[in-house]
N, C-alpha and C positions, 0 to 999 in steps of 0.2 A: 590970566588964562581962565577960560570959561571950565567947572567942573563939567562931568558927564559922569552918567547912573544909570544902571540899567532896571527896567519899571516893566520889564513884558520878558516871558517865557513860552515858546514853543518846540516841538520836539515831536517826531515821527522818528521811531528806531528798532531796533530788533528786541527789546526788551518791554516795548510798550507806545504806543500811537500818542499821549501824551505824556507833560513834565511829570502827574504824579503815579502814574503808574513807570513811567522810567525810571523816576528816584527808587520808588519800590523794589524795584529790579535790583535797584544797585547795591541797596544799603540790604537785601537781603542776600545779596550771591547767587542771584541768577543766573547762568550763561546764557546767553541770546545766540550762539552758535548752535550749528546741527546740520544733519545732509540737506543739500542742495533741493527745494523742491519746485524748482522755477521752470527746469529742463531735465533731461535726459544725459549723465554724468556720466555715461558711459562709452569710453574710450579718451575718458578725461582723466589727466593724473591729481586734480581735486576734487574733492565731492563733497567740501564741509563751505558756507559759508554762514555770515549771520546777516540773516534775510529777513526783511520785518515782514510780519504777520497779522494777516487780516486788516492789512488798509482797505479802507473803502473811499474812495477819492470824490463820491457822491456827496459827502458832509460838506465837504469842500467847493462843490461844484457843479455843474451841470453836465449830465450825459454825455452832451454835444461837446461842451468844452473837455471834457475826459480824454475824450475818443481823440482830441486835436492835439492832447498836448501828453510829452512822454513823461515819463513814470517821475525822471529826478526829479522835474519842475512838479508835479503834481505833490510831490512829498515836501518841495519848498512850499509850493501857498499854502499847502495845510498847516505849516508849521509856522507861517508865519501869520496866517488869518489865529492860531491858537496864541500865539504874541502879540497882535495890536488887540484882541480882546481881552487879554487878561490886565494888559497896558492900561486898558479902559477906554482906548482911543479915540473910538466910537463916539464918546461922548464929548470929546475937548475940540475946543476951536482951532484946529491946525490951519496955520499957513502952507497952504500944498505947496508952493517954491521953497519952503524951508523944511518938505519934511522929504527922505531921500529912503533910498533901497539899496544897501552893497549885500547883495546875496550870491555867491559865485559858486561855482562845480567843477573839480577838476579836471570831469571828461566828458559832463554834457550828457547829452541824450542818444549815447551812444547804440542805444536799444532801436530805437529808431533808422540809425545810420545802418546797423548791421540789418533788421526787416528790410529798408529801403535798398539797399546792394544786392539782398537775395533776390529780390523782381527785379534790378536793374539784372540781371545776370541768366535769370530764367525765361523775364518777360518781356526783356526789352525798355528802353528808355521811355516807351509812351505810357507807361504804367508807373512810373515813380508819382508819388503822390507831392502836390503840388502846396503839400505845409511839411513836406520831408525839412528844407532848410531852415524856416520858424521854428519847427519842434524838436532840432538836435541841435542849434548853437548853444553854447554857454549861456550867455545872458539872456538866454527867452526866462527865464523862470522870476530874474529880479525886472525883467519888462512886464510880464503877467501879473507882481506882486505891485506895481506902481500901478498897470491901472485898477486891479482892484481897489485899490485903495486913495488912489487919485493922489499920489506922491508924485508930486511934481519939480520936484528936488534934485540932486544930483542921485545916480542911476548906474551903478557900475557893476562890473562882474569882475570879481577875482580869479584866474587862473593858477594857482601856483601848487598845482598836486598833493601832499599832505597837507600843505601851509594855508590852503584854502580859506577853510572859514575864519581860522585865527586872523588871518591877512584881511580878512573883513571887517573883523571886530576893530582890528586895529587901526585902518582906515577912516570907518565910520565917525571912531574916535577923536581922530584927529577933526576930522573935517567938521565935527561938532565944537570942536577945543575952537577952534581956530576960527569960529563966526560962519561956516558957509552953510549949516543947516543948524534944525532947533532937536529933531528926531531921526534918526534913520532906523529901519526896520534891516537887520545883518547877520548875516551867518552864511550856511553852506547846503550843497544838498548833492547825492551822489544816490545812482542807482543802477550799477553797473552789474550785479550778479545775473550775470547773461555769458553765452557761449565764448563771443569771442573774443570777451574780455577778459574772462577766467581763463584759457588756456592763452594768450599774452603774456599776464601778468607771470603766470605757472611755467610758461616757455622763459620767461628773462631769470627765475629762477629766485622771484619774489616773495610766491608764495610759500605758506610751509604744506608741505606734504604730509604731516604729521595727520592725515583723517581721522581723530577722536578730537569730539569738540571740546571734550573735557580737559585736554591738554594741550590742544592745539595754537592757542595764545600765550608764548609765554618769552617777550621778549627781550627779559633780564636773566635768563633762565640761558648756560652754557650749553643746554640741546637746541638752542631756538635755531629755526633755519626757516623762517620767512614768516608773515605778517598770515591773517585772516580776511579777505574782503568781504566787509560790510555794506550796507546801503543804510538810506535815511537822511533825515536833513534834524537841523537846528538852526531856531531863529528867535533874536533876544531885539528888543524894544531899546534903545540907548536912546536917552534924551538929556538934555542941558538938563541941569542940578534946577537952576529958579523955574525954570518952563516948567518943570517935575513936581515941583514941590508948590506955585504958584495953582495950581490942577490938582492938588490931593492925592497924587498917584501915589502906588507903594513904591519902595524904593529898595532892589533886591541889593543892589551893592553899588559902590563905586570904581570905577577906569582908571585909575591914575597915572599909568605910564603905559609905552609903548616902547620896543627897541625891534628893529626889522634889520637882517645883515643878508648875504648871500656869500659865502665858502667862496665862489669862483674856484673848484675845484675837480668836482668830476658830477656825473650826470645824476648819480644817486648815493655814491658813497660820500662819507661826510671828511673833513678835513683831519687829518688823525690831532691834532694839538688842541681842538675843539675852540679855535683862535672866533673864527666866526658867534658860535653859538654866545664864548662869553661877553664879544662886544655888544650882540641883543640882548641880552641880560643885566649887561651895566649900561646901556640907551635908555633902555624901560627904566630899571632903580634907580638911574637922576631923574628923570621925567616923574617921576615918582616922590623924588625928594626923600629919597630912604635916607633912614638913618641905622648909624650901627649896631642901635637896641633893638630897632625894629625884627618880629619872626617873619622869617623868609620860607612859605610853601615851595616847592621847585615840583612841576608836574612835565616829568618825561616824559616824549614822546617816542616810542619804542619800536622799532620797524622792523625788530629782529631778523 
């Protein structure tokens, strides 16, 4: 089995527009939560989210293409043109059929869909703008990311609601383990802090109502009563171990296992015996080859 390593970091997030000001964030205790200042949160029963702050999508790109292409996608290419440069990309002989893109969203460019239904509604069908379909599917953003980059590779979009980006990482993984690519550029991007996805989410009784951002994430915490919606993307360089190291690249860590399951049990609640979770768990730590001395991190994920 071919190894695979990841050699490139990018990140647009509510703590910081790139990786070193986001670690910053992190390892100091920042909250990247606070009121909503995208809209107008009134007669909404949420008004906290964590919204990333002062993107400028011009680093990234051209006017013209800003204006064409919605916000999630725009937070994926930044995040991933911040990945193949730090990768060093740029500079290595890539076979474009060997190098790929799985960057997926779990709701797309919904920002778009809801602008575009207000004119269909107000103005009538001859006013819907005619990149409406381009600029709100899922996979525009990992189609955007191939051609910048002339990744000719395999090309896919993850849909799988929180499981998104991880589902990519893991994907990309494989398909590198397994001979069908040398590099894929992979992660996720989400940009939904908009009307009518905050009060959705807020209606199915997702979110928490807790409005202090200071306490409003907490969900290992016996008050928790629903999640934060965030926006932002991340996108990580994964490439074959000898392609990696054959090119001088740095070398942030290594993939060594993967385990993917699905509960078949209801639409958001999880299986009470947590039967699913643990067979992803022991899929990944064979694929991994763990052993019983080995330290095992475990990073919940928390939907409170």
């Amino acid at each position: 089995m071919r190894r695979v390593v990841v050699t490139g970091l990018g990140a647009i997030t509510p703590l910081g527009n790139d990786v070193p000001s986001f670690w910053e964030g992190l390892i100091s205790g920042r909250c990247g939560i606070g009121p909503i200042t995208k809209f107008d949160t009134q007669n909404h029963k949420v008004t906290i989210a964590a919204e990333v702050k002062d993107f400028d999508p011009l680093m990234y790109m051209s006017k013209n293409d800003a204006r064409r292409t919605d916000l999630y996608a725009q937070y994926a290419l930044a995040a991933a043109v911040q990945a193949y440069d730090d990768a060093g990309l740029g500079n290595a002989a890539l076979d474009p059929f060997r190098f790929g893109v799985y960057v997926g969203s779990g709701i797309g460019g919904v920002s778009t869909f809801y602008t575009e239904s207000e004119k269909m509604l107000t103005k009538g069908p001859s006013r819907i703008s005619p990149l409406f379909v381009p600029m709100m599917i899922a996979n525009i953003a990992a189609g955007n990311i191939a051609i910048r980059f002339n990744a000719k590779g395999p090309c896919l979009c993850t849909v799988t609601a929180c499981a998104t980006g991880t589902h990519a990482l893991g994907e990309a993984f494989r398909a590198i383990r397994h001979n069908y690519a040398d590099v894929i550029l992979a992660g996720g991007s989400e940009a939904a802090v908009m009307p009518l996805a905050m009060a959705g989410f807020a209606n199915c009784m997702a979110l928490t109502f807790r409005n202090d951002p200071e306490t409003a994430s907490i969900p290992f915490d016996k008050r928790r009563d629903g999640f934060v919606m965030g926006e932002g993307a991340a996108v990580l360089v994964l490439e074959e171990y000898e392609h990696a190291k054959s090119r001088g690249a740095k070398i942030y860590a290594e993939i060594a296992g993967y385990g993917s399951t699905c509960d078949a049990f209801h639409i958001t609640a999880p299986i009470e015996d947590g039967s699913g979770a643990a067979e992803a768990i022991q899929q990944a730590l064979q694929e991994a080859n763990y052993q019983e001395t080995d330290t095992v991190y475990i990073n919940a994920h928390g939907t409170s």
